[in-house]
TORPA-4810 file (N, C-alpha, C, O; in nm, 3 decimals):
<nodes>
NODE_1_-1.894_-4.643_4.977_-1.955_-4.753_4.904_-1.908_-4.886_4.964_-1.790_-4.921_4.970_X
NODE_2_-2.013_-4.955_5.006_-1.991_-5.128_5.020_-1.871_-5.179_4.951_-1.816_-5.098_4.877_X
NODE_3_-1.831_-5.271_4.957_-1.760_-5.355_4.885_-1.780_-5.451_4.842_-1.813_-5.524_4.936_X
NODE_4_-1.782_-5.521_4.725_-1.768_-5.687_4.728_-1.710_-5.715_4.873_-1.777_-5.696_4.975_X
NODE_5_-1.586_-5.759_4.873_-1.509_-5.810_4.997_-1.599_-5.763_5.101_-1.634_-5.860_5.168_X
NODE_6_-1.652_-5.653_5.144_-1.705_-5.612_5.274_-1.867_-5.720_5.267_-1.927_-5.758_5.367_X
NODE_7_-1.898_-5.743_5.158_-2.026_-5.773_5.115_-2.016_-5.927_5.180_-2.087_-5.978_5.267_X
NODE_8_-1.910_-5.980_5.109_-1.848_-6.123_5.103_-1.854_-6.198_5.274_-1.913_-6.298_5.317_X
NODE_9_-1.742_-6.071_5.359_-1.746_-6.105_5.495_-1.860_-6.127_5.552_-1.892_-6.219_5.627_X
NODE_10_-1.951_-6.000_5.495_-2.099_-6.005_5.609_-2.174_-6.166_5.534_-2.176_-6.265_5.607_X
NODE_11_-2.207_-6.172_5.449_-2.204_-6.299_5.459_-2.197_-6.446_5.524_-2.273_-6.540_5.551_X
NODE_12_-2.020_-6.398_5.536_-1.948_-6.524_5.608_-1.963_-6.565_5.699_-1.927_-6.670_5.754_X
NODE_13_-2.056_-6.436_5.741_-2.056_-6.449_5.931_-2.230_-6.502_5.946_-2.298_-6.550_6.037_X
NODE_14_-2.253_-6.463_5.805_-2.422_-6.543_5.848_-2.385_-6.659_5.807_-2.487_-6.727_5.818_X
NODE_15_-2.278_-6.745_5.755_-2.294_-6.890_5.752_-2.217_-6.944_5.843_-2.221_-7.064_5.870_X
NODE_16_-2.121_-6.838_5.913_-2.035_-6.911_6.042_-2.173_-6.951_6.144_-2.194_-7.052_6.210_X
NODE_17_-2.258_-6.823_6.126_-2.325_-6.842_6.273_-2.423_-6.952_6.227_-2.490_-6.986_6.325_X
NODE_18_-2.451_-7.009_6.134_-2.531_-7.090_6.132_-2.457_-7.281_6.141_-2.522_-7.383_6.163_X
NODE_19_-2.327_-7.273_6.119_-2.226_-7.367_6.158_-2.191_-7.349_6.257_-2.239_-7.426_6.340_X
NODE_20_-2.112_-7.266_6.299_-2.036_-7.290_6.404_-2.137_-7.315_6.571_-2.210_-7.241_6.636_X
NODE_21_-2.083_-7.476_6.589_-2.141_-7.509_6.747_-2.125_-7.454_6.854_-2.219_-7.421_6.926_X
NODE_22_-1.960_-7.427_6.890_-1.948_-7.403_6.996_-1.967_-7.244_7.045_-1.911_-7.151_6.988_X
NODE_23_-2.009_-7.236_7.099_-2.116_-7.038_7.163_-1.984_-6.958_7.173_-1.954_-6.888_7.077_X
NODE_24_-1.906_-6.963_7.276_-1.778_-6.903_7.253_-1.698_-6.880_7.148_-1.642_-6.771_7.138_X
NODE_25_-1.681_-6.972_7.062_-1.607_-6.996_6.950_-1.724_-6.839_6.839_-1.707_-6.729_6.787_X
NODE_26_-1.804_-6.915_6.856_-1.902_-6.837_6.804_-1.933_-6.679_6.802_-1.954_-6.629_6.691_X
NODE_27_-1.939_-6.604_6.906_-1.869_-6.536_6.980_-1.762_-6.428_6.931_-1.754_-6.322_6.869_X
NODE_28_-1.699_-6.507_6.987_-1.520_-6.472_6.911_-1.536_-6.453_6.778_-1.443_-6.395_6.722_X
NODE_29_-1.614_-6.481_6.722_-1.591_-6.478_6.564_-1.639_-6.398_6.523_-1.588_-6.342_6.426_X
NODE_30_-1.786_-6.343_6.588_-1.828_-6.213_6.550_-1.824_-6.093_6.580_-1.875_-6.006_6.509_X
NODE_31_-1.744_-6.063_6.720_-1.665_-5.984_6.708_-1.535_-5.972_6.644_-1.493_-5.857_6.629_X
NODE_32_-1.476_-6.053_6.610_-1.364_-6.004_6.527_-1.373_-6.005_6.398_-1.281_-5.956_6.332_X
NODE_33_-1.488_-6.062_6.334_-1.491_-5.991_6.192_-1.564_-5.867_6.219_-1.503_-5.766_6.184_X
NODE_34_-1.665_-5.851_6.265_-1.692_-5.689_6.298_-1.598_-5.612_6.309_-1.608_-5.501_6.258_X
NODE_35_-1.514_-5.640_6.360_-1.405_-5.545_6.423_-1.297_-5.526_6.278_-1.269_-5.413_6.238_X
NODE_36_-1.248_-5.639_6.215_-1.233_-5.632_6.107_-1.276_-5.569_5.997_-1.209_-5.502_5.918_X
NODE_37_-1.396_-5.592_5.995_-1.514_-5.500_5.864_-1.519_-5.369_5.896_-1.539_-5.279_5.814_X
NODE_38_-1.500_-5.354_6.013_-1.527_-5.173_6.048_-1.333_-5.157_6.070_-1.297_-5.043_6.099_X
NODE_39_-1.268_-5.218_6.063_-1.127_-5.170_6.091_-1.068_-5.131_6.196_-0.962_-5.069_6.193_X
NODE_40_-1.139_-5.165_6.318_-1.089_-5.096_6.446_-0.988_-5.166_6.542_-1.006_-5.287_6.543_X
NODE_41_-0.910_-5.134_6.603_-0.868_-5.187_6.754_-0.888_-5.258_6.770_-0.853_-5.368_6.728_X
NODE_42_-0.999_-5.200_6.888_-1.091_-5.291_6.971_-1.231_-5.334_6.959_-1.294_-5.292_6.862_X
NODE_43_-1.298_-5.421_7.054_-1.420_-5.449_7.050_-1.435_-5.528_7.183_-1.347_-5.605_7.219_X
NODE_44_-1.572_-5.504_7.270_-1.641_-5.583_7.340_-1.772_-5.619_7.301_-1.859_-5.552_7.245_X
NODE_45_-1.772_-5.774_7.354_-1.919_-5.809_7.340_-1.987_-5.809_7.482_-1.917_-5.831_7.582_X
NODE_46_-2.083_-5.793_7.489_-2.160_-5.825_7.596_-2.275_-5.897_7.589_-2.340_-5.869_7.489_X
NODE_47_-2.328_-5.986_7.665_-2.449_-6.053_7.680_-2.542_-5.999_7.753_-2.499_-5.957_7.860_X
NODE_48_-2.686_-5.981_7.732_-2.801_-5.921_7.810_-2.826_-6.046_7.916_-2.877_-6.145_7.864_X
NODE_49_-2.800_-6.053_8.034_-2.869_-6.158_8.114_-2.874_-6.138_8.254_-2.770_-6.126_8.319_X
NODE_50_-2.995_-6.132_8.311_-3.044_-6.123_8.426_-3.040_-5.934_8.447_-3.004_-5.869_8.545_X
NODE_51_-3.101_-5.877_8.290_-3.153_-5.760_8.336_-2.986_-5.673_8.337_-2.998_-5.554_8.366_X
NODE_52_-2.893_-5.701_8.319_-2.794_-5.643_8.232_-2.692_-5.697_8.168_-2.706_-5.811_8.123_X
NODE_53_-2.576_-5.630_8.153_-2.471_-5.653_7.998_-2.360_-5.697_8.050_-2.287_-5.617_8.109_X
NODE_54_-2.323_-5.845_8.038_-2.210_-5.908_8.127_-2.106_-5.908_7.964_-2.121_-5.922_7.842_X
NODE_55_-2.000_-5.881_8.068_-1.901_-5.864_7.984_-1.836_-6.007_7.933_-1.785_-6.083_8.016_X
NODE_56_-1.842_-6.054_7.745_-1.790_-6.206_7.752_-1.718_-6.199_7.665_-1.647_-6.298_7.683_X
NODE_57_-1.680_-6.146_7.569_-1.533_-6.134_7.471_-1.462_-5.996_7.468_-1.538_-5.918_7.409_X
NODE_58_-1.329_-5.924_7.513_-1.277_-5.813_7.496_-1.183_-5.870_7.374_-1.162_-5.991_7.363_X
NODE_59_-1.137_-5.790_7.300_-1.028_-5.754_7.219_-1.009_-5.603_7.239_-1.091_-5.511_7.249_X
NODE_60_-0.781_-5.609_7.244_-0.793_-5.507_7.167_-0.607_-5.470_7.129_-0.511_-5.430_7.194_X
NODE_61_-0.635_-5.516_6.977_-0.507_-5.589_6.881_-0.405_-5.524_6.967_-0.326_-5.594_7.030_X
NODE_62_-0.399_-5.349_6.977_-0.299_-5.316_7.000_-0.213_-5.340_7.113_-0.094_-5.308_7.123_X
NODE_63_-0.315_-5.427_7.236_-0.205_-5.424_7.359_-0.251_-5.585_7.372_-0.256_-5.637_7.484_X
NODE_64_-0.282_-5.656_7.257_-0.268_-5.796_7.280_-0.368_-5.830_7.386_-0.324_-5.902_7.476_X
NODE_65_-0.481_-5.799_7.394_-0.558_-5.827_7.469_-0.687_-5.948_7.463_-0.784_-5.895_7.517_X
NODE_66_-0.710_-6.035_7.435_-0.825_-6.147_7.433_-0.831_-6.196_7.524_-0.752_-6.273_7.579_X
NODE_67_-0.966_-6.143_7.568_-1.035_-6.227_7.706_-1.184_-6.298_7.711_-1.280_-6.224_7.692_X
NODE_68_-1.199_-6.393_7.727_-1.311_-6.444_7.711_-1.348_-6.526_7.646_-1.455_-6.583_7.669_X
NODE_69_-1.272_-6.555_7.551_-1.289_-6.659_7.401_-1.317_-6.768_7.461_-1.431_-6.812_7.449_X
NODE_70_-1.183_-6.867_7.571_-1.220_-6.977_7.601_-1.337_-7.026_7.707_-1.358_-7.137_7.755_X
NODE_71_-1.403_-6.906_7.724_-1.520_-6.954_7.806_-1.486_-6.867_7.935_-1.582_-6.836_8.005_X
NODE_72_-1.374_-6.830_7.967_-1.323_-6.757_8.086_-1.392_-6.641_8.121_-1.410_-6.547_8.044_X
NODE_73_-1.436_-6.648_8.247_-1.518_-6.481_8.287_-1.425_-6.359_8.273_-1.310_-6.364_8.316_X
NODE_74_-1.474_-6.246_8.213_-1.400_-6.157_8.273_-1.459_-6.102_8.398_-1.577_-6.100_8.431_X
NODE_75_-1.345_-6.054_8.467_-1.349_-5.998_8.563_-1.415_-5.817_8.614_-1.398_-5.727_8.696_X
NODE_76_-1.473_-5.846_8.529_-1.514_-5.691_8.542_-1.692_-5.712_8.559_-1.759_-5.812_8.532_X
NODE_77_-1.743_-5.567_8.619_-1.894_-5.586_8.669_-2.007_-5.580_8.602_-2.019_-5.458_8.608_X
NODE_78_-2.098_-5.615_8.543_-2.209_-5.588_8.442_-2.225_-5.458_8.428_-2.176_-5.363_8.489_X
NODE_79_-2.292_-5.463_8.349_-2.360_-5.323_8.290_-2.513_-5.278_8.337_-2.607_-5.345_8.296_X
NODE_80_-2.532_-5.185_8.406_-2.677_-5.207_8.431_-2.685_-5.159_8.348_-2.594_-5.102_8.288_X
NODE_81_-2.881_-5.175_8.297_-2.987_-5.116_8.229_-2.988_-4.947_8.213_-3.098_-4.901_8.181_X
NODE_82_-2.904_-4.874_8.227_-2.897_-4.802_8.255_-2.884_-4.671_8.110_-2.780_-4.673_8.044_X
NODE_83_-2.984_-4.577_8.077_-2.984_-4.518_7.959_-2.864_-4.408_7.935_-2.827_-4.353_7.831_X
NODE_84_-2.818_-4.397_8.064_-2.700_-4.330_8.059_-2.525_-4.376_8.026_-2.433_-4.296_8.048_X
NODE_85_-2.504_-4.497_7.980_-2.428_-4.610_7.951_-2.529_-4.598_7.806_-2.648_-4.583_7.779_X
NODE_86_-2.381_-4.618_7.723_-2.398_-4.629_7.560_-2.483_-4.800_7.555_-2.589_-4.819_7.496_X
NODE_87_-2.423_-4.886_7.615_-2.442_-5.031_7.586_-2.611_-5.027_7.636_-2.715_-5.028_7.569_X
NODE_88_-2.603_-5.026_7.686_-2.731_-4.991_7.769_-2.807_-4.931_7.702_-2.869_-5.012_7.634_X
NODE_89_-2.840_-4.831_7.683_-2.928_-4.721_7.552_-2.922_-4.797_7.460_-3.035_-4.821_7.419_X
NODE_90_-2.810_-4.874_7.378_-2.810_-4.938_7.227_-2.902_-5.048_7.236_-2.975_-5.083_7.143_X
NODE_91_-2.891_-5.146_7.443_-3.000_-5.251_7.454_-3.129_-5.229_7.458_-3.222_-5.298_7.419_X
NODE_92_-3.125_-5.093_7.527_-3.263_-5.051_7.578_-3.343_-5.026_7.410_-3.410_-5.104_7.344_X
NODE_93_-3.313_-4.925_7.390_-3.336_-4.903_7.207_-3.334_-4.957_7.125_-3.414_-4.918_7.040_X
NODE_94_-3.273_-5.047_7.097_-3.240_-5.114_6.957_-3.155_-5.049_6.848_-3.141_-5.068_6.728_X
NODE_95_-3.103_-4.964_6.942_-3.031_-4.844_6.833_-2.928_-4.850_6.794_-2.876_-4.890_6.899_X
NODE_96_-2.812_-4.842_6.697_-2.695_-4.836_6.654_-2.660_-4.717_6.730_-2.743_-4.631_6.758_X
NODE_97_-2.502_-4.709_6.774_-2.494_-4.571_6.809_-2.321_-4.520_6.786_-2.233_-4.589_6.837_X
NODE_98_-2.293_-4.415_6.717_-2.188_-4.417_6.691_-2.111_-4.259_6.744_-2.153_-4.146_6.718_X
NODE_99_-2.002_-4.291_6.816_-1.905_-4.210_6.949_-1.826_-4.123_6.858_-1.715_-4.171_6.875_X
NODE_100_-1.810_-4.025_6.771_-1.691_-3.989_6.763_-1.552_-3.959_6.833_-1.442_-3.957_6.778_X
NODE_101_-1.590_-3.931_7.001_-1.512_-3.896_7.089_-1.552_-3.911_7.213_-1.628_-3.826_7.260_X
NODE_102_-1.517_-4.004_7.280_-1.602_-4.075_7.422_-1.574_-3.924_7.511_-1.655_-3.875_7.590_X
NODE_103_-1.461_-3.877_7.483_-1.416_-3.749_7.580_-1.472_-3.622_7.573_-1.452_-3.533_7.656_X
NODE_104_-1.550_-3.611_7.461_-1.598_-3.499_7.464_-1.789_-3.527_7.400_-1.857_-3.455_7.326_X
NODE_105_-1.817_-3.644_7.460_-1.923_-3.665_7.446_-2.002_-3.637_7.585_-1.960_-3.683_7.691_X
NODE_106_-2.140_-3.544_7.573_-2.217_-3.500_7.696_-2.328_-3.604_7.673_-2.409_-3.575_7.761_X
NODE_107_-2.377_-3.708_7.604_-2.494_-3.746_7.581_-2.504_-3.871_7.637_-2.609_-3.931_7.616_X
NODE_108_-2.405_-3.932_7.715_-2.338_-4.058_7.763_-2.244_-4.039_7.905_-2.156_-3.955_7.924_X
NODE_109_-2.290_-4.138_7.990_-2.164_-4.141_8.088_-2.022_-4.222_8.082_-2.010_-4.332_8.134_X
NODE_110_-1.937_-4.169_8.026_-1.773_-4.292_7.991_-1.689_-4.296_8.080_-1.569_-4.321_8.064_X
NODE_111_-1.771_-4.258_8.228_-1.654_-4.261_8.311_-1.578_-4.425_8.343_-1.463_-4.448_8.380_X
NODE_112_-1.695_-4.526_8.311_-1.593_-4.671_8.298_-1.489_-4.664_8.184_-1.370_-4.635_8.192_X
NODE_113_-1.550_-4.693_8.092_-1.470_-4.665_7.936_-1.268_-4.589_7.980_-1.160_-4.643_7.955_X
NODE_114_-1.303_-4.421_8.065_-1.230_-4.388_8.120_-1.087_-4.393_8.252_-0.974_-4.353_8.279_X
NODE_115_-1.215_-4.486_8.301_-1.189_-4.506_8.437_-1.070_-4.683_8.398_-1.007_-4.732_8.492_X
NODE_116_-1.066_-4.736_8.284_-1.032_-4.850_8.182_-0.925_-4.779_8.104_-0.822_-4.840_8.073_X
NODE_117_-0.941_-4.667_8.073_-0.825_-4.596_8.015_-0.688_-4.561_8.124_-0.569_-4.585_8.102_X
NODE_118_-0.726_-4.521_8.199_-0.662_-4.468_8.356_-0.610_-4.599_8.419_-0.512_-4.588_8.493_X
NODE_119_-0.655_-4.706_8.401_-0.582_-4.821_8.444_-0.483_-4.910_8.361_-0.390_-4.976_8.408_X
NODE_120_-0.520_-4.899_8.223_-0.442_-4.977_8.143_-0.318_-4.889_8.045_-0.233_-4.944_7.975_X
NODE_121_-0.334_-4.755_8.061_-0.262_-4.693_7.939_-0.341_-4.682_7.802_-0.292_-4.628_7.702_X
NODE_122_-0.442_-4.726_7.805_-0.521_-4.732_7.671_-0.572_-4.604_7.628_-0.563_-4.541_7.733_X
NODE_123_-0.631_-4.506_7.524_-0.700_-4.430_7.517_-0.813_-4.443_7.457_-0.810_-4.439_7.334_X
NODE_124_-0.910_-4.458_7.509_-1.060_-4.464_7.438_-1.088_-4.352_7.334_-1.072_-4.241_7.384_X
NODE_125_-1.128_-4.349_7.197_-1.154_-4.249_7.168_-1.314_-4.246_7.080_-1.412_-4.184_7.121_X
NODE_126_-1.309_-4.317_6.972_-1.400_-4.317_6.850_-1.520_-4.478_6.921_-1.471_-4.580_6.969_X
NODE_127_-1.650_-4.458_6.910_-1.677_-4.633_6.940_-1.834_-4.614_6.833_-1.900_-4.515_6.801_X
NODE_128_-1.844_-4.734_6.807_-1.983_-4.776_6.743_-2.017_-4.858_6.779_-1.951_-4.961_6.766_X
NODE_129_-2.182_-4.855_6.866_-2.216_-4.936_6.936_-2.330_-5.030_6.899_-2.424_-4.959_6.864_X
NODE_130_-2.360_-5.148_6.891_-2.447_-5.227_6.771_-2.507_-5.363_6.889_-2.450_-5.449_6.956_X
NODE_131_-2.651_-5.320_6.865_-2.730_-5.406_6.912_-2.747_-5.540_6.850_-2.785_-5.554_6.734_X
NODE_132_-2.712_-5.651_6.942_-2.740_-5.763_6.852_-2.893_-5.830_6.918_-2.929_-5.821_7.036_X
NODE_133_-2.960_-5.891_6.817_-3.087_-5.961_6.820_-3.095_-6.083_6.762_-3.033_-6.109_6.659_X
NODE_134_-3.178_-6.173_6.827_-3.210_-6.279_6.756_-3.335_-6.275_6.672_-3.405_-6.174_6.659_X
NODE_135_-3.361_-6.404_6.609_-3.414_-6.421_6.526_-3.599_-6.323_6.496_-3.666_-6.269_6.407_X
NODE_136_-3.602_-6.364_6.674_-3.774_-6.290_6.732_-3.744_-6.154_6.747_-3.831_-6.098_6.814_X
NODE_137_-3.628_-6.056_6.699_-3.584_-5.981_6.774_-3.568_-5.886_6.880_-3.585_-5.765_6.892_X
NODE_138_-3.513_-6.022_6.986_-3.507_-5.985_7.059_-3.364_-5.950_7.141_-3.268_-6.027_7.129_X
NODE_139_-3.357_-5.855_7.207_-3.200_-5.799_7.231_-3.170_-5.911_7.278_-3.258_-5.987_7.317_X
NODE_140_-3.018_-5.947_7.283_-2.963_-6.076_7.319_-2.828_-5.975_7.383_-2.781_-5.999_7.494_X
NODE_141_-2.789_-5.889_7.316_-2.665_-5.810_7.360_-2.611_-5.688_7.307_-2.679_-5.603_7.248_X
NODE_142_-2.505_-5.681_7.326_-2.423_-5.594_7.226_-2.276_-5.591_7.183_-2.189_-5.662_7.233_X
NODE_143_-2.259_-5.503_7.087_-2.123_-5.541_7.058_-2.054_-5.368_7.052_-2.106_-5.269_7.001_X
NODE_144_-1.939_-5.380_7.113_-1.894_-5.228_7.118_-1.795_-5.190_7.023_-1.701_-5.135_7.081_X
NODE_145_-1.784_-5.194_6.936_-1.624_-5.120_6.836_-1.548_-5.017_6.882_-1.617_-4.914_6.886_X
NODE_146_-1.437_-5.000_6.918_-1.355_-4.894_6.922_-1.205_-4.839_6.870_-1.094_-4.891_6.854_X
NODE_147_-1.241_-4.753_6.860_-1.106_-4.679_6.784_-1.080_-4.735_6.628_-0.989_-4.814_6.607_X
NODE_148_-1.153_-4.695_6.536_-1.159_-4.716_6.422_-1.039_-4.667_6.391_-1.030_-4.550_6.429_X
NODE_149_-0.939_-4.706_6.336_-0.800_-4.701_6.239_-0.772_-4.634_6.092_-0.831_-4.658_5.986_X
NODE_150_-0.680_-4.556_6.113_-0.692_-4.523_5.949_-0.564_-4.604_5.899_-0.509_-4.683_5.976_X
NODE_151_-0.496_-4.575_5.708_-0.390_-4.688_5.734_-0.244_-4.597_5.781_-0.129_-4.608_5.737_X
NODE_152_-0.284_-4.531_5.858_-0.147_-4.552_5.948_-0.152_-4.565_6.103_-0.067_-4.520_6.180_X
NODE_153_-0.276_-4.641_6.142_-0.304_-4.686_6.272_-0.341_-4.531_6.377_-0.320_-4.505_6.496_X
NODE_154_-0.395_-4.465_6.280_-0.427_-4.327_6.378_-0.566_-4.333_6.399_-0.643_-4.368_6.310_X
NODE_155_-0.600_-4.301_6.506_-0.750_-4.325_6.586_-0.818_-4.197_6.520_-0.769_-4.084_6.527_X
NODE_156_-0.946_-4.230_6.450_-1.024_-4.178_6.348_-1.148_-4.187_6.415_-1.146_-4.226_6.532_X
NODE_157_-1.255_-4.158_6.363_-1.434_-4.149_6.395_-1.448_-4.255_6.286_-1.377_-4.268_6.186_X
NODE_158_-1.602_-4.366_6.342_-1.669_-4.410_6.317_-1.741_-4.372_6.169_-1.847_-4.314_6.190_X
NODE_159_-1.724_-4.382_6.079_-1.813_-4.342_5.935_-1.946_-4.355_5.930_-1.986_-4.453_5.993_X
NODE_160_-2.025_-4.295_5.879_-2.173_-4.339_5.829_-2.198_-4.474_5.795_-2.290_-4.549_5.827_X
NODE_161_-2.082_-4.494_5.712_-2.094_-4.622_5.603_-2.017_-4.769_5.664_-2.005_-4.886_5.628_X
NODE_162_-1.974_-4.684_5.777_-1.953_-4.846_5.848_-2.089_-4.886_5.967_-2.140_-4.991_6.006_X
NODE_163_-2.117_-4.708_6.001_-2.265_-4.759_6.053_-2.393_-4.819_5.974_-2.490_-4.871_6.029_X
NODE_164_-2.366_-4.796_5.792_-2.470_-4.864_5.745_-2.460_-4.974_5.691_-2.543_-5.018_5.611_X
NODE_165_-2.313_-5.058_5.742_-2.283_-5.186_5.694_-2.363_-5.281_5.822_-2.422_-5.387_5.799_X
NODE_166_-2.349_-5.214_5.964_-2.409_-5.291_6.049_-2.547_-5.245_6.038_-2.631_-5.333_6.054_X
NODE_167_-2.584_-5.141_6.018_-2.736_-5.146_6.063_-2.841_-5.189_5.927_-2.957_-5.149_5.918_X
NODE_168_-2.809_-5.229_5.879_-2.913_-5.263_5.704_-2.819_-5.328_5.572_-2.706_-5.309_5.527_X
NODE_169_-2.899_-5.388_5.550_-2.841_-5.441_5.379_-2.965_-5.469_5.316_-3.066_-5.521_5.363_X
NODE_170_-2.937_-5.418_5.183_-3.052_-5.380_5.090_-3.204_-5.334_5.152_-3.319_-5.370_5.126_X
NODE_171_-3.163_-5.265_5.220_-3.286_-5.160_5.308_-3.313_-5.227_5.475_-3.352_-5.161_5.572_X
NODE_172_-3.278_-5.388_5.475_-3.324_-5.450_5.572_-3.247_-5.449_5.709_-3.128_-5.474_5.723_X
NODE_173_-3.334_-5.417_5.807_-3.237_-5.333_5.941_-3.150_-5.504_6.011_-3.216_-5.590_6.070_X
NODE_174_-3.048_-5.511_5.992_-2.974_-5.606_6.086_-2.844_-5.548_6.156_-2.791_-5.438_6.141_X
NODE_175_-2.804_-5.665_6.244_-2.614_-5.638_6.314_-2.595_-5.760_6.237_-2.653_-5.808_6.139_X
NODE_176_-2.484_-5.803_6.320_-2.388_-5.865_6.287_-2.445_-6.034_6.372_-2.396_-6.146_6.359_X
NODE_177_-2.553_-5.992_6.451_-2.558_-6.156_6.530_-2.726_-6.152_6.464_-2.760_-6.263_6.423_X
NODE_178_-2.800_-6.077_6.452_-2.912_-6.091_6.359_-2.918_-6.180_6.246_-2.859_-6.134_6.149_X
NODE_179_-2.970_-6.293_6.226_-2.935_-6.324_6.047_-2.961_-6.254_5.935_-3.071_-6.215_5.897_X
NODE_180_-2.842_-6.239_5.878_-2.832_-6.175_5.751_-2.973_-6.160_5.678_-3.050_-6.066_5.660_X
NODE_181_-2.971_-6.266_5.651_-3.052_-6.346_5.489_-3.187_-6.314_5.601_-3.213_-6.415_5.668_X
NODE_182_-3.263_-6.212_5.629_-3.412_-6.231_5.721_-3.548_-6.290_5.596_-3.664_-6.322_5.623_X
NODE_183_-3.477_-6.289_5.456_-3.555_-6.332_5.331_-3.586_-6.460_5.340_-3.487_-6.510_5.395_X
NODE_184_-3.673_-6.555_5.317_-3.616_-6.720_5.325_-3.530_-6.691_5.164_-3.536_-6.587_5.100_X
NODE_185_-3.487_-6.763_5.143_-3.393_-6.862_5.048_-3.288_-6.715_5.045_-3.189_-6.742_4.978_X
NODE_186_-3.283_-6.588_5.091_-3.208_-6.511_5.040_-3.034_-6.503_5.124_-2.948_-6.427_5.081_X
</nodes>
């Protein structure tokens, strides 16, 4: 079940995004209440531009990681269009998509995801992947969640009900960069 408080946040983030100026700042903010609302780790955002998914905000709490916030590139290579890449399928589709186990998933290629684990010490495990759209909706990007938390910081699966906090409220299909309120005055 929803929450007030969970109710409250999604909200917050449809009136941040309608205040807040600066794009980065902006950004930053919606991935980390996402990441917050669903309880996880980590999170990347990516931007759709020039035909694929450039990487522009990472988090990930546990190894102190924020990259991208101040406008800074990361250093890592786009994403092609590619249906075999989760980010990619979620752009191509419009689809929510949620990982219980990147490692023992056949329906996806995670050898980056992996190949990111193998370099940093990190372990990828649980991810929910959420298409963001604008107003015309049209894909603009995505946002990746990973390793959903239980409360003793043990890496868990993705829930239904955190997939139906991003994908709909009161029947109506949105994310988190979609506006909330698609009602006027609602």
């Amino acid at each position: 079940m929803i929450t007030t408080h969970e109710i409250r946040d999604i909200l917050n983030i449809g009136i941040e995004i309608t205040t807040e100026k600066n794009k980065n700042r902006l950004l930053e903010k919606m991935l980390g209440k996402a990441m917050e609302i669903a309880g996880c780790d980590a999170g990347t955002l990516y931007v759709l531009n020039d035909g694929s998914l450039h990487f522009r905000i990472m988090k990930t709490i546990s190894m102190g990681v924020d990259r991208g916030a101040e406008g800074n590139e990361i250093d890592l290579p786009p994403v092609a269009l590619k249906e075999e890449n989760v980010c990619a399928y979620t752009a191509i589709h419009k689809e929510l998509v949620n990982i219980p186990d990147v490692y023992n998933s056949e329906k996806f290629d995670f050898s980056g995801p992996m190949r990111y684990d193998s370099m940093t010490g990190y372990h990828t495990k649980s991810m929910l992947v959420i298409p963001m759209e604008d107003a015309e909706d049209n894909v603009i990007g995505v946002i990746q969640l990973i390793n959903k938390l239980d409360s003793k910081n043990g890496i868990i699966s993705f829930t239904d009900e955190d997939a139906f906090i991003f994908a709909e409220t009161d029947g109506v299909p949105h994310n988190t960069i979609t506006p909330i309120a698609r009602k006027n005055g609602d």
